[in-house]
N, C-alpha and C positions, 0 to 999 in steps of 0.2 A: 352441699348447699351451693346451689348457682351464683356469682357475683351480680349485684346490680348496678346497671348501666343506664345513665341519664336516655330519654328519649330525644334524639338529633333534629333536631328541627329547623334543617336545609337538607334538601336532597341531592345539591353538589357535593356538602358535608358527609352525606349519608353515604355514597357513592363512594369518598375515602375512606369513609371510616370502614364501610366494608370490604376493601382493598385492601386493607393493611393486615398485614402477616402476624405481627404483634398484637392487633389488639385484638383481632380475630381467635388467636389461639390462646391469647388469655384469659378470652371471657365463654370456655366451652363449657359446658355443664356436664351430668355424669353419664348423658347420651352420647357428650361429644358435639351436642351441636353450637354454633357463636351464636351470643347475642341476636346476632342478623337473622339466622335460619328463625330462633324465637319469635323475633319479633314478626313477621314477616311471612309466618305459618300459623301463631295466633289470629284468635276473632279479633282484637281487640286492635292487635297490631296492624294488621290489615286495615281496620276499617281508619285507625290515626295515620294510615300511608297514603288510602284512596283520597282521605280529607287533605291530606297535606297534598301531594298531586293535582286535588280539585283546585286549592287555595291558590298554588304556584300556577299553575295554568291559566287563571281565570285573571289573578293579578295583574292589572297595567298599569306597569311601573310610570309615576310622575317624571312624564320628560319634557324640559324647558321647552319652549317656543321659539326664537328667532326672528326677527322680521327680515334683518339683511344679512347679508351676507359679507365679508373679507376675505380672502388668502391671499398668503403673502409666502410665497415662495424663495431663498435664499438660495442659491446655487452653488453647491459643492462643499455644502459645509456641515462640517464632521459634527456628533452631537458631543462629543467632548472636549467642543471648542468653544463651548456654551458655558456660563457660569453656574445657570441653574439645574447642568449637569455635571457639575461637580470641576467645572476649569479653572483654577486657579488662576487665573492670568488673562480670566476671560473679559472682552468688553462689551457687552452683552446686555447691559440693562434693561433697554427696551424687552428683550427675550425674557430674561428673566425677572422682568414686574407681569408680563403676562403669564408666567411659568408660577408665580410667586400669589396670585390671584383667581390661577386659573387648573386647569386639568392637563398635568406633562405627561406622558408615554413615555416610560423610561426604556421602554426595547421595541420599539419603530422601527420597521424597515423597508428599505425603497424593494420593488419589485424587478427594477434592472438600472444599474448603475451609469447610467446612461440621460443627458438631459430630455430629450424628448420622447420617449418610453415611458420614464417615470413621471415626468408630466400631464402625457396619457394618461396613464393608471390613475394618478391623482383626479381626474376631471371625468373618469370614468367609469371610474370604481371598478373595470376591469385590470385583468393581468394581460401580461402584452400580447400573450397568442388570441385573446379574444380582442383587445382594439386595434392590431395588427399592423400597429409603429412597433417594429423590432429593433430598430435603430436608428440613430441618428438620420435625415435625409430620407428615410421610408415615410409619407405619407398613410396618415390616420384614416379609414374608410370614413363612410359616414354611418354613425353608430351616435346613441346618447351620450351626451353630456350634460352635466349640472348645469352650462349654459342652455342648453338649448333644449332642460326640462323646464328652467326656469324662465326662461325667454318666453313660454308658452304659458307660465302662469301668470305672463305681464308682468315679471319684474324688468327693470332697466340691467343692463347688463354691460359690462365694460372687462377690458384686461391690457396693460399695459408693460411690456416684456422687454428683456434686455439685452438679446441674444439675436444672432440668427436661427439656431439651431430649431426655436421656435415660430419662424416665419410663419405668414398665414396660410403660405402654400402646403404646409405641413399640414392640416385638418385640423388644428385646436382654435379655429377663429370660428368654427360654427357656431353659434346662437350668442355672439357677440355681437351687441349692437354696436359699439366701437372698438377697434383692437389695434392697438398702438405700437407695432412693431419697428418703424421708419429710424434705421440707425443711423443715416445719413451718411457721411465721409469722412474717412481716416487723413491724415496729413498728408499723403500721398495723391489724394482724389478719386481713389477705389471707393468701390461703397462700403461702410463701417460694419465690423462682427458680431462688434458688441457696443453697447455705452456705457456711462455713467447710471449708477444709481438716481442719482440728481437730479437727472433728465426724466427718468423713469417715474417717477413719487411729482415729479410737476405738474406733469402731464396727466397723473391722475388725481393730484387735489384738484386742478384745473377742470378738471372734470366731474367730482364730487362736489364743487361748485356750482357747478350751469346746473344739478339737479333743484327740481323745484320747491321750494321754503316751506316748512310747517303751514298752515294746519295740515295740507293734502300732498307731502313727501312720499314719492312711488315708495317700492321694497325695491332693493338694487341687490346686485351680485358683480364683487368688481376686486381683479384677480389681479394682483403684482408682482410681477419679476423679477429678480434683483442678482444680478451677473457677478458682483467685481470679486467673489473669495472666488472666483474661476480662477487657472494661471495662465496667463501670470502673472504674480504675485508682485503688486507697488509694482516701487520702484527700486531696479534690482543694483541702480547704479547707487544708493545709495548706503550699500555695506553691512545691511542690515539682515538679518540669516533671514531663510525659506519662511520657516516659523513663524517671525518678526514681523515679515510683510504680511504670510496669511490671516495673520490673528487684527492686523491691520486693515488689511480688505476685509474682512468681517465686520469690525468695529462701524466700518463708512458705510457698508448694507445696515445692520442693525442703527445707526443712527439718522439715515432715512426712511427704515422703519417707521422710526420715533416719531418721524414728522409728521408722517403719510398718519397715525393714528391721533397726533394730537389736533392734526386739519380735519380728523373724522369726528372730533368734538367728543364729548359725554353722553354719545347714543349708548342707551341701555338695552334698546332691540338689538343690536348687530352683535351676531356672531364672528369673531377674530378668528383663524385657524392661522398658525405659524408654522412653516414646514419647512424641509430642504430637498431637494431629488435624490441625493444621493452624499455619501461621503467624499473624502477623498486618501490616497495612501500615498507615505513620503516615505519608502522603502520597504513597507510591509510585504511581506512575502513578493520580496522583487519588484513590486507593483510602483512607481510612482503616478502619480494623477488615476485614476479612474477609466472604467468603461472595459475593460479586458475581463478580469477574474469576478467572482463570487461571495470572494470573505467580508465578512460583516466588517471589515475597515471602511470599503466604500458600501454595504449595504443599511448600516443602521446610521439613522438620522435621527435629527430634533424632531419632536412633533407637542404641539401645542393647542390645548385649543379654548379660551376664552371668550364668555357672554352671558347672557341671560339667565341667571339661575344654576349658572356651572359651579359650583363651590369649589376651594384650592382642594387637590389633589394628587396622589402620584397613580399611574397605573403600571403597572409589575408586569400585567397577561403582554404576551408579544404579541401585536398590532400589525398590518400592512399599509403602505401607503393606499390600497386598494380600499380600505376601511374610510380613508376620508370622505368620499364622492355620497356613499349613502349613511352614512353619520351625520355630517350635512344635511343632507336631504331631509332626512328625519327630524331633525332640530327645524327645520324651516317649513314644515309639515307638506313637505310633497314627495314622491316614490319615482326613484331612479331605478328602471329597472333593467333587467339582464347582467346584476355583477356579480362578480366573483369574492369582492370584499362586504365584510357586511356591518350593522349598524353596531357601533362599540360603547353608544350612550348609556346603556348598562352601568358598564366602570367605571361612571360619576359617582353613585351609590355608594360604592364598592363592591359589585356582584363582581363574579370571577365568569368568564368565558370561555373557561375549559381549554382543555389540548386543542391545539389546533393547527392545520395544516398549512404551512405558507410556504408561498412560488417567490422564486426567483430565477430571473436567467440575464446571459449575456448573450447574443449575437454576435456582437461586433465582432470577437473573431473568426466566425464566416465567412460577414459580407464584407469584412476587410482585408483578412490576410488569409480566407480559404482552412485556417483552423478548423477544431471541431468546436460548436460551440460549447456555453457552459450551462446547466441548468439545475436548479437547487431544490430541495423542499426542507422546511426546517419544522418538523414535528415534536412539540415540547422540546426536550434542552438537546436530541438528536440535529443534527443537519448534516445531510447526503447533497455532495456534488458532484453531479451526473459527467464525466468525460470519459476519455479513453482510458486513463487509471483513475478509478471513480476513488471519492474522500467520501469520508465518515468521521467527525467530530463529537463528542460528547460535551457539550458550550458549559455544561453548571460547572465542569471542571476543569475549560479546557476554550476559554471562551475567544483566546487569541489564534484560535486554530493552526495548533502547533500538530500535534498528535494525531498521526492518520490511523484508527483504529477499524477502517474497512475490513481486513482480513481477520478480525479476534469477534468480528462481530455479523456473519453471513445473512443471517436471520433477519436481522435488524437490516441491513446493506438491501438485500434483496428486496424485502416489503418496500423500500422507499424508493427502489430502484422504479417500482411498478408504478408507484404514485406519480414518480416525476415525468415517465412517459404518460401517465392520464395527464398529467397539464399540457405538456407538450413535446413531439418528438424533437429528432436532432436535424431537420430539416426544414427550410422555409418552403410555402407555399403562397399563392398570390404574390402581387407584383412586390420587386426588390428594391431597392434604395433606388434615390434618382440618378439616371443617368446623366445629366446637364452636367459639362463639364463645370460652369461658374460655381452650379449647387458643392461640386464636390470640392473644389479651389475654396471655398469660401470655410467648409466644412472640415477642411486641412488646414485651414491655417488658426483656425481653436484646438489645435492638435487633435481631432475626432479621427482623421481617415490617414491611412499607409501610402506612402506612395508608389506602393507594387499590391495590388490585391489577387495576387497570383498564389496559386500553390499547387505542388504536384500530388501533397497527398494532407488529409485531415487532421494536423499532428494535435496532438496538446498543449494546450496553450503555456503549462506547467515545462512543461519539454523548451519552450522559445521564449523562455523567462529575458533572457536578455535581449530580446530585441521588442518582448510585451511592455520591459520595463521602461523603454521609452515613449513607448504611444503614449498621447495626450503632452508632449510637452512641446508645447506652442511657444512659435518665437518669444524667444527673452526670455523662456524659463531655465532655472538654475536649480541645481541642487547643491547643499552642502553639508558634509560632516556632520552636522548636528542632526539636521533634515532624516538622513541617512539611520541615527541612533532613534532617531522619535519614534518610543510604540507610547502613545498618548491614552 
């Protein structure tokens, strides 16, 4: 007598349940065949499969609307430096009443650890070899962006930035009507690297201002910056560990946050999205600061995204930042096209979006120290990092990337090996970072660039752990002992 088995009514469901070893060979009959061959070689089952396929196919899932737009990007900060991701210590409120209201990404990842890459990607919804900023100082072709899709549907458009790194001459000021980059001058009378928050969030209430008053308010798109968890960290003379100051320059981003959306009033059209470019590591596999290696220290971020008909949420499926550009779009009902990242508004519901393949890479050490570069693909809980001694991690088990399980697992290593060259190979093509000495002095002095980019041969960047481990640390950065002990 054959066992009977309820009728699955998901075909993502359908798809495990006939993958699984156990319940497959539990439920065979005296032919030997599962459930599945039953179901699935019957009239009856057939025709409850082609219905349920018609139904799923045809269904268009209820997705909110949007009228404006927000992002609010937060520089170099870790997602578990967030409260609403589990930080104990964190100051974070503004993040987490959005997190607490809204739809969090609990496994977000930047596409290169890097600020203007990943910024890219974010306004692009590609991955870097298609909007072709590989690094800091490399210039962004001209390609779409959410600016300048939505500049063309008549919304107003603004972005107000914190950084050089993101300067206009970089390509991300296209389809900005105004773009507020002007850092002014450091104490010295050089031009400034970075600014305050402060400055940043004025200059855009100021601007969320002069738009024009109900009844006939355009739709706007209007993008902010926010520098200061960069390092380095406060103020270092005041005795207070690496930690202390960074969770402190967090607190000052996230509380001008707060401003920036309480000056945005009680619009119920605008969609909020809260992000970071990247993480950062304070000793993690040798790494201090960011922009060198590949491991989810500097790759997984906050990701947030709050408005219209979002209900609170968590989402589990791992995401790319490449995923904001046309998730956006979607929500504000217009079509970004040519990305690589795709629409995640799904996992509002809670549909699942399946395994999926996601890029990461570094440059930097190419076009700075003549290294090999690094490039990733993280396929479900697998991640393959392409170098000269290539890694293989198993993350469900294994998610601090301690365990190089490359050689126990060929099979596995190779297929991704194949994958990571479809994204991209180990060489750049078209033009390279800028040659302008100021560009590169200005770009050195946020600790981005080496002051030798020389090399006689492509080593690993794994191999020059101590000399990767100080890239990124710009005057006045410190490490200490604790700093050192912190896997957060």
């Amino acid at each position: 007598m054959s066992k009977a088995f309820p009728l699955v009514l998901s075909l993502s469901s359908l798809d495990v349940a006939r993958d699984d070893p156990e319940l497959v060979e539990g439920s065979k009959d005296e032919l030997g065949r599962s459930w599945f061959d039953r179901l699935t070689t019957s009239g009856a089952g057939v025709l409850a499969l082609t219905v349920l396929a018609a139904t799923a196919c045809n269904r268009t899932p209820e997705t909110p609307r949007a009228r404006n737009l927000v992002l609010i990007t937060i520089d170099t900060l870790r997602a578990d430096h967030v409260g609403a991701y589990g930080y104990a210590r964190a100051q974070t409120p503004t993040l987490d009443e959005l997190a607490r209201t809204g739809v969090r990404f609990d496994r977000a990842y930047a596409a290169a650890p890097i600020t203007l890459p990943s910024h890219a990607t974010m306004l692009t919804g590609r991955y870097p070899p298609g909007h072709g900023a590989r690094d800091n100082g490399m210039a962004m072709p001209a390609v779409p962006t959410l600016a300048t899709v939505l500049k063309a549907k008549g919304f107003k458009t603004a972005a107000f930035v914190g950084a050089f790194p993101l300067d206009h001459q970089f390509g991300l000021s296209r389809g900005f009507d105004v773009y507020g980059d002007r850092l002014g001058r450091d104490a010295t009378g050089r031009p400034a690297n970075e600014r305050p928050a402060a400055q940043v969030v004025d200059e855009a209430i100021a601007w969320l201002t002069s738009l024009p008053a109900p009844p006939a308010p355009p739709a706007f798109f209007l993008w902010v910056h926010l520098f200061d968890p960069h390092a380095p960290y406060g103020d270092a003379s005041a005795g207070r560990s690496v930690l202390e100051r960074y969770d402190e320059d967090i607190a000052t981003a996230d509380r001008e946050a707060g401003r920036l959306l309480k000056a945005l009033g009680p619009r119920t059209d605008t969609l909020v999205i809260a992000a970071s470019d990247h993480g950062e590591a304070f000793g993690e596999h040798g790494e201090y600061a960011h922009s060198i290696f590949v491991y989810d220290t500097t790759l997984r971020v906050p990701l947030i995204m709050n408005g219209p008909g979002l209900r609170a949420a968590v989402v589990s499926d791992a995401v790319t930042l490449a995923d904001v550009a046309p998730t956006a779009a979607r929500l504000l009902g217009v079509d970004l096209p040519d990305v690589n990242g795709i629409d995640v508004s799904a996992t509002f519901s809670g549909r699942s979006l399946g395994t999926r393949e996601l890029y990461a890479e570094s440059f930097a050490p190419l076009v700075e120290f003549g290294w090999a570069p690094l490039r990733a693909v993280r396929s479900g809980f697998w991640k393959y990092i392409a170098a000269p001694t290539p890694e293989l991690y198993y993350l469900e088990r294994d998610s601090a990337e301690q365990t190089n399980v490359v050689s126990g697992q060929e099979v596995i290593s190779r297929s991704l090996s194949q994958r990571v060259n479809q994204f991209s190979g180990d060489v750049l093509a078209g033009p390279g970072p800028s040659t302008d000495p100021k560009v590169t002095e200005r770009l050195r002095a946020l600790g981005y660039l080496s002051a030798s980019q020389s090399a006689t041969t492509r080593a690993d960047p794994k191999d020059r752990r101590e000399r990767a481990g100080h890239v990124g640390r710009a005057p006045g950065r410190r490490t200490d002992r604790r700093a050192r002990r912190h896997r957060a």
